[in-house]
Biopython code that builds the backbone (N, CA, C, O; Angstrom):
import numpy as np
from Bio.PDB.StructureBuilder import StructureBuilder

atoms = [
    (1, "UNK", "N", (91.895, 109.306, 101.151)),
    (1, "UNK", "CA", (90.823, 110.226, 100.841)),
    (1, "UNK", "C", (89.851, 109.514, 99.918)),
    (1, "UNK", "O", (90.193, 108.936, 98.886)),
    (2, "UNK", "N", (88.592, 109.606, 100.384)),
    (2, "UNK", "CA", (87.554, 108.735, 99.310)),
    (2, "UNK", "C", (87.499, 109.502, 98.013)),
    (2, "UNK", "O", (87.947, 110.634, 97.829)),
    (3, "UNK", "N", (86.867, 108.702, 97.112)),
    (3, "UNK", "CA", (86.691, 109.547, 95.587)),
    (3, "UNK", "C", (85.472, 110.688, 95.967)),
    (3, "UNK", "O", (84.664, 110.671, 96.895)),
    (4, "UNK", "N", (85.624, 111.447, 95.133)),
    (4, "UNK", "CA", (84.440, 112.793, 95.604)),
    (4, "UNK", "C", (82.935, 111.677, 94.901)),
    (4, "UNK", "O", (81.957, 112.252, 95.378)),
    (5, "UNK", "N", (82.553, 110.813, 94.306)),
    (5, "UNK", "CA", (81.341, 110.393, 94.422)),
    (5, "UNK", "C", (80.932, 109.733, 95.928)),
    (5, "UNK", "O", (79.739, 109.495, 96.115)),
    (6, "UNK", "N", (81.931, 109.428, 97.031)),
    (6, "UNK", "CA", (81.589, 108.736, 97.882)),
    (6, "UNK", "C", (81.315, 109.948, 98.757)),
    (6, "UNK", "O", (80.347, 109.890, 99.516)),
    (7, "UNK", "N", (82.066, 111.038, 98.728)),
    (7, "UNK", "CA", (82.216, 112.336, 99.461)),
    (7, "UNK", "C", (81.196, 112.914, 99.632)),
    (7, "UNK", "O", (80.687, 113.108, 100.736)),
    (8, "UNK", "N", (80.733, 113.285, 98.529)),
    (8, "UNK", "CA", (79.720, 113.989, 98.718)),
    (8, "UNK", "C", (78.798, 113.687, 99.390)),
    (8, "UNK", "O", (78.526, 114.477, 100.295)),
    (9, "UNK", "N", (77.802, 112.243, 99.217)),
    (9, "UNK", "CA", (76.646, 112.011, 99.974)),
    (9, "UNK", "C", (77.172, 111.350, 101.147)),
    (9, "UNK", "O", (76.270, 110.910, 101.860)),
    (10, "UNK", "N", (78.119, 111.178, 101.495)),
    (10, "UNK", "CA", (78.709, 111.463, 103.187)),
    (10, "UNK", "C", (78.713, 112.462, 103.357)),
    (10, "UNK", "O", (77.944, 112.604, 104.307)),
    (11, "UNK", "N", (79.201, 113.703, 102.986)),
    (11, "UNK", "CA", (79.201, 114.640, 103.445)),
    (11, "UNK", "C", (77.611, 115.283, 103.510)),
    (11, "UNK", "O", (77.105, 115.884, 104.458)),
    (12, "UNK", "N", (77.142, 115.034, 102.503)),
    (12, "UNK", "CA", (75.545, 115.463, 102.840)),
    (12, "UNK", "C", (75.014, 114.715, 104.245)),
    (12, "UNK", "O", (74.778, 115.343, 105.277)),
    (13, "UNK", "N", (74.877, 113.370, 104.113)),
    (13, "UNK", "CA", (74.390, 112.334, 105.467)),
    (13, "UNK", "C", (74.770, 113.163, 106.653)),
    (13, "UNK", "O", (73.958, 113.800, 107.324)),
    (14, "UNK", "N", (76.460, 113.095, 106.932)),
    (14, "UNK", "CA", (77.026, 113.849, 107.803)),
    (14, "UNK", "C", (76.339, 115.295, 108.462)),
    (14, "UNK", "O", (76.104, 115.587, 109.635)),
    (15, "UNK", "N", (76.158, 115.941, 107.390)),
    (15, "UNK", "CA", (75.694, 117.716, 107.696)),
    (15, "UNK", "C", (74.646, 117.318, 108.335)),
    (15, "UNK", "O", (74.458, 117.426, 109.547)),
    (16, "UNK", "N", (73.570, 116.608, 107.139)),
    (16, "UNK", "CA", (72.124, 116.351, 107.316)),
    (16, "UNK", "C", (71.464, 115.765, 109.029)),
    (16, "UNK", "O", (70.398, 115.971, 109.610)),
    (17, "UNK", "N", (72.597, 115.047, 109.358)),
    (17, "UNK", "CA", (72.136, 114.311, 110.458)),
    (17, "UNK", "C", (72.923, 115.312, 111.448)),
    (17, "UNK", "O", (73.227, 114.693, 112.468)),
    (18, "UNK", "N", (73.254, 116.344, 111.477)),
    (18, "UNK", "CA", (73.951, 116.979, 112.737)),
    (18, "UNK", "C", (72.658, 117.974, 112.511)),
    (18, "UNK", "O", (71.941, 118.196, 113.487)),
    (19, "UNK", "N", (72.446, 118.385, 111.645)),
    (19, "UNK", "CA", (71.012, 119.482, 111.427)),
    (19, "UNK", "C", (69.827, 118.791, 111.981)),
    (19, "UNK", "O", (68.977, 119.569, 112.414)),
    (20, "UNK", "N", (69.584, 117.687, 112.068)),
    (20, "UNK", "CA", (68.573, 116.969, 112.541)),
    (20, "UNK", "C", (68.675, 116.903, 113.681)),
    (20, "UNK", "O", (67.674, 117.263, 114.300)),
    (21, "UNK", "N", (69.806, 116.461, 114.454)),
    (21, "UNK", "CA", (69.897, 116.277, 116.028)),
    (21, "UNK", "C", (70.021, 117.769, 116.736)),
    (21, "UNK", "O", (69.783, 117.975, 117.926)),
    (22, "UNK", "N", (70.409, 118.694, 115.850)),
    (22, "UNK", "CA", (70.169, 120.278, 116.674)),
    (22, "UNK", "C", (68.563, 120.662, 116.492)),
    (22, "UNK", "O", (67.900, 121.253, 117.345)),
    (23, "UNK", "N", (68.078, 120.208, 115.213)),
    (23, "UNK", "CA", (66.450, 120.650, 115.075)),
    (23, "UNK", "C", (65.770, 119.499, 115.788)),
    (23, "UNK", "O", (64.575, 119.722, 115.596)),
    (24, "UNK", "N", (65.862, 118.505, 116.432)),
    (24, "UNK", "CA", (65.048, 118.227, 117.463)),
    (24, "UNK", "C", (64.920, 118.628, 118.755)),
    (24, "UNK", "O", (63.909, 118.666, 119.455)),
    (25, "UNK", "N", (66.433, 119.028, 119.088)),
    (25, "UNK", "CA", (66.576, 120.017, 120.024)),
    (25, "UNK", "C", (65.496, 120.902, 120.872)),
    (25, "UNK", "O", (65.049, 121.041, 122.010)),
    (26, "UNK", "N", (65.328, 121.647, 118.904)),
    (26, "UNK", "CA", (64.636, 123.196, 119.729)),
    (26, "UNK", "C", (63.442, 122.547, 119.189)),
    (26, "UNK", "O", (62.627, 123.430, 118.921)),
    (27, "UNK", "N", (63.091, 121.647, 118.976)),
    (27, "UNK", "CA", (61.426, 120.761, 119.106)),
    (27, "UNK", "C", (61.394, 120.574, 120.212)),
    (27, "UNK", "O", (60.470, 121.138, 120.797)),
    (28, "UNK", "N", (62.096, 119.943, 120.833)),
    (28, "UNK", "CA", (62.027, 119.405, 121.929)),
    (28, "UNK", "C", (61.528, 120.552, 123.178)),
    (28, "UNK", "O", (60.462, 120.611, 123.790)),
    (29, "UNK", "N", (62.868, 121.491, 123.277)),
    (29, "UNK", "CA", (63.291, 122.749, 124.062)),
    (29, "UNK", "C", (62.806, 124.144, 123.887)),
    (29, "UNK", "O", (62.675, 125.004, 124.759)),
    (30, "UNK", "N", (62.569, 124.220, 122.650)),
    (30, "UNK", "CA", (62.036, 125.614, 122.386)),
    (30, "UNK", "C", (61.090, 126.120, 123.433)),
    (30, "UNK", "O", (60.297, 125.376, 124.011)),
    (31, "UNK", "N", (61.201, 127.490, 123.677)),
    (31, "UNK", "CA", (59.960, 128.113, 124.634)),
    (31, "UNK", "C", (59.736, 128.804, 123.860)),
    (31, "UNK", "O", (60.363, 129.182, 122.869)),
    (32, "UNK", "N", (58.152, 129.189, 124.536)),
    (32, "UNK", "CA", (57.727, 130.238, 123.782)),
    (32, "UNK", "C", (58.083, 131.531, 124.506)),
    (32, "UNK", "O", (58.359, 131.628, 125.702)),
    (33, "UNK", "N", (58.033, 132.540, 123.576)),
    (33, "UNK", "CA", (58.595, 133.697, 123.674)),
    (33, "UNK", "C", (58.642, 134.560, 122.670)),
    (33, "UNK", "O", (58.840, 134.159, 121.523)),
    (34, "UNK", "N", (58.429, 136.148, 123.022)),
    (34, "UNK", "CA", (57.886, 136.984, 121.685)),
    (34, "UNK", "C", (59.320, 137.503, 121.428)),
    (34, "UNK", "O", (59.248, 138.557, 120.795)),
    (35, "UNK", "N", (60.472, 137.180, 121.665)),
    (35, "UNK", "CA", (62.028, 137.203, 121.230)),
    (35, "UNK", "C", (62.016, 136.556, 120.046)),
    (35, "UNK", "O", (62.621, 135.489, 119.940)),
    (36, "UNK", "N", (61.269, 137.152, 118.895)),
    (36, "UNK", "CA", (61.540, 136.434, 117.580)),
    (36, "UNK", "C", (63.492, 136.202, 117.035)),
    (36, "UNK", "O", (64.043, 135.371, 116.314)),
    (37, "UNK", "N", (63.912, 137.180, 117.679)),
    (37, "UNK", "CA", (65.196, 136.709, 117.320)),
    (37, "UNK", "C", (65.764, 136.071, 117.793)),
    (37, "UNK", "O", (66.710, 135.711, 117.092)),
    (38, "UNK", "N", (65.730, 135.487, 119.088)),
    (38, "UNK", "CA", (66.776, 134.368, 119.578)),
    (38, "UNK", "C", (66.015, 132.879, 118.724)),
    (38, "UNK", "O", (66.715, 131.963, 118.292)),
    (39, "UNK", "N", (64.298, 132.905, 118.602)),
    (39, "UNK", "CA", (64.140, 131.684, 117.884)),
    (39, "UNK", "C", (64.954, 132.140, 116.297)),
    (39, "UNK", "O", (65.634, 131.244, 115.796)),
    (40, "UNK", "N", (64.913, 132.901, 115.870)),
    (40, "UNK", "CA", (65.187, 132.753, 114.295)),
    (40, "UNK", "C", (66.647, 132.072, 114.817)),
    (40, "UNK", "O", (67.006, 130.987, 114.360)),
    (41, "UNK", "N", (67.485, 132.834, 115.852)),
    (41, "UNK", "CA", (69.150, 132.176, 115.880)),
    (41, "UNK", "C", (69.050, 130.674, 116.219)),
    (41, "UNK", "O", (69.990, 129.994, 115.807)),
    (42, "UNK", "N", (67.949, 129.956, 116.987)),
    (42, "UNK", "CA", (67.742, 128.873, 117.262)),
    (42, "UNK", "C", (67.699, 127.895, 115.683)),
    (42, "UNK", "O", (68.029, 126.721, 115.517)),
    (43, "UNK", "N", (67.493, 128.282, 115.296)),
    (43, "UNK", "CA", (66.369, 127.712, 113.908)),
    (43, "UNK", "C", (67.946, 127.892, 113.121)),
    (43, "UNK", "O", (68.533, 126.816, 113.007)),
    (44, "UNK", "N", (68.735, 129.175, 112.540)),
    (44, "UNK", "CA", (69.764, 128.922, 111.981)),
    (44, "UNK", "C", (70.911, 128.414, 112.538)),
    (44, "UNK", "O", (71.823, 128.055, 111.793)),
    (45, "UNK", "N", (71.024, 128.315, 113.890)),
    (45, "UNK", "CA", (72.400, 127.294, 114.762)),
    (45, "UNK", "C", (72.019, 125.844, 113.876)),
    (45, "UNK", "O", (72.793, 125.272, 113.108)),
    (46, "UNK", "N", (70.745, 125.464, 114.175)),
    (46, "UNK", "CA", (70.137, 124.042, 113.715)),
    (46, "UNK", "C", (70.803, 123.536, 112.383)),
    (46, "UNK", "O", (71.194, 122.391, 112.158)),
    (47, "UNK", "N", (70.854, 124.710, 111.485)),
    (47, "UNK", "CA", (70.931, 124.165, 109.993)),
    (47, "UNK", "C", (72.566, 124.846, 109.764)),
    (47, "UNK", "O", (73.092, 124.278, 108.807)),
    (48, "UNK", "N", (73.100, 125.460, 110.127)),
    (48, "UNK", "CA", (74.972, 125.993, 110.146)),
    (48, "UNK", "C", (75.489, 125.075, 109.224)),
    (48, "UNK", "O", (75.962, 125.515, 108.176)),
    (49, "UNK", "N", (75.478, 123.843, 109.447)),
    (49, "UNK", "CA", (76.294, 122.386, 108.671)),
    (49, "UNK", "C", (75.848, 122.715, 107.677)),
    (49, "UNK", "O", (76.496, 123.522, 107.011)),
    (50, "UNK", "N", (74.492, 122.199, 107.148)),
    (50, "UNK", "CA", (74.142, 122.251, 106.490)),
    (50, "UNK", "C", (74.761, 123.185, 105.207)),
    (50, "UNK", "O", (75.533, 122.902, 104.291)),
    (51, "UNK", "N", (73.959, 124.589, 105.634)),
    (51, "UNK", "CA", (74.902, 125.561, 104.738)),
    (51, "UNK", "C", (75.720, 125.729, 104.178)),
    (51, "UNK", "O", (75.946, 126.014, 103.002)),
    (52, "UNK", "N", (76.622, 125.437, 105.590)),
    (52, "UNK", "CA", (78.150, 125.468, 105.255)),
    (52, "UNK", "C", (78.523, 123.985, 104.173)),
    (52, "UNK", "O", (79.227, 124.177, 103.182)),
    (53, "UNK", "N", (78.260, 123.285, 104.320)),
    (53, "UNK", "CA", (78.664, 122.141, 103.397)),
    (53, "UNK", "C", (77.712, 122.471, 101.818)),
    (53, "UNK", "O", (78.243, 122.136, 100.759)),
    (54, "UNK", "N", (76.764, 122.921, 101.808)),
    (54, "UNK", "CA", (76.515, 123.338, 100.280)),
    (54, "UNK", "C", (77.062, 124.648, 99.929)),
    (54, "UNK", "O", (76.951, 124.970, 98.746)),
    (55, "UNK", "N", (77.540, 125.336, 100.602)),
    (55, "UNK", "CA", (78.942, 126.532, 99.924)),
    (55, "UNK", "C", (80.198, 126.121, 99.781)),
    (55, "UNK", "O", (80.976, 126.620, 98.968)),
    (56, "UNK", "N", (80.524, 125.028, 100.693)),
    (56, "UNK", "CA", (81.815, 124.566, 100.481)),
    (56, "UNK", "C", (81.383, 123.679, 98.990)),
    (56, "UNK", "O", (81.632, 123.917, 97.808)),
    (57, "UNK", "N", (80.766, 122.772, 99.545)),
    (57, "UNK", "CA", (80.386, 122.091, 97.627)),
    (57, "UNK", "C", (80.402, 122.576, 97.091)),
    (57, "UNK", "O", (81.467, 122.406, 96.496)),
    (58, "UNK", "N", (79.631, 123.664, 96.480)),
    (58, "UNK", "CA", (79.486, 124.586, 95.439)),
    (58, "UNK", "C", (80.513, 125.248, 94.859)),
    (58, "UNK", "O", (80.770, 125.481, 93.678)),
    (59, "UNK", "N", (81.260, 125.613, 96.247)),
    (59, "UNK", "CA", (82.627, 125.954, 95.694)),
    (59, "UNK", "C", (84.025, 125.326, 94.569)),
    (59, "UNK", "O", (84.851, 125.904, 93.862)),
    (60, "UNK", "N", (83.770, 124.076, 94.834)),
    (60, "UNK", "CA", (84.053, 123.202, 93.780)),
    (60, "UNK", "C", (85.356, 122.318, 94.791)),
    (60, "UNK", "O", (85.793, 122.478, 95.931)),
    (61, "UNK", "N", (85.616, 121.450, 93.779)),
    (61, "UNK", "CA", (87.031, 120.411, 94.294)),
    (61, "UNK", "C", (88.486, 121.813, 94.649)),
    (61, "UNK", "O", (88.953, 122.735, 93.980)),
    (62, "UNK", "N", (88.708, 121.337, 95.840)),
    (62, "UNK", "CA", (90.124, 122.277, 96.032)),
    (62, "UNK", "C", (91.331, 120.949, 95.655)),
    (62, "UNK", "O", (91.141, 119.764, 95.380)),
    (63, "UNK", "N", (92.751, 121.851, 95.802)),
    (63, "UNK", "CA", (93.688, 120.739, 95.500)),
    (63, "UNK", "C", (93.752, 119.905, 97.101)),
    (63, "UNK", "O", (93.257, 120.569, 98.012)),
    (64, "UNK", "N", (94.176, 118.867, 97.395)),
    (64, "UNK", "CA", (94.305, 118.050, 98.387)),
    (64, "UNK", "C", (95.915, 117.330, 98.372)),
    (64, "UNK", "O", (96.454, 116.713, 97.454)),
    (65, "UNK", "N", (96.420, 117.648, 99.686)),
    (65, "UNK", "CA", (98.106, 117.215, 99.717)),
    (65, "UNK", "C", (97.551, 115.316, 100.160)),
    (65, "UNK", "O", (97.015, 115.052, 101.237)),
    (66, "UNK", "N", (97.867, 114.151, 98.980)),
    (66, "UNK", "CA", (97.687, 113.108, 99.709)),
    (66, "UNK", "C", (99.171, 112.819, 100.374)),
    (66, "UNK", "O", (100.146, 113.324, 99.818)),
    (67, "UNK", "N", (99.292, 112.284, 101.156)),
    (67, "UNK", "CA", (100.572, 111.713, 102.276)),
    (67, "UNK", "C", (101.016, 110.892, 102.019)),
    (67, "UNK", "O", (100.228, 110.601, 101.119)),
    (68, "UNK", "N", (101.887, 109.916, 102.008)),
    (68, "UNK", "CA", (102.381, 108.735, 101.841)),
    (68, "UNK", "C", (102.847, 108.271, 102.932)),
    (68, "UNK", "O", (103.359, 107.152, 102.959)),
]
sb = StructureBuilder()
sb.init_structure("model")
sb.init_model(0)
sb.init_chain("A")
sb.init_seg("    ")
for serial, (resi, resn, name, xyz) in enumerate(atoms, 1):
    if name == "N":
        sb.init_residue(resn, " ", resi, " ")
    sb.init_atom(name, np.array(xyz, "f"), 0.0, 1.0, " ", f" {name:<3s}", serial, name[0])
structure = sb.get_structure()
């Protein structure tokens, strides 16, 4: 398990770049359409990682079983 200084901005890179390859996506794909809600769900599928990895951060260090 890396030290949490290496963790974190992997884990940011990680989120960051899966949020990027879903938000080019709906650059790419998006239609237009007066269904404001399937774009708003488009737009938050994109960023999910994201989120989720700054609530899990925030949440703080949990305990971790290392293995031998």
């Amino acid at each position: 398990i890396d030290d949490h200084e290496l963790l974190w901005a992997e884990w940011a890179r990680y989120s960051a770049w899966r949020a990027q390859s879903k938000l080019t996506e709906v650059i790419n794909s998006i239609e237009f359409t007066s269904d404001r809600d399937a774009v708003v769900a488009q737009l938050k599928d994109s960023i999910v990682d994201v989120e989720r990895a700054i609530a899990e951060m925030q949440e703080g260090e949990t305990a971790t079983e290392h293995y031998e």
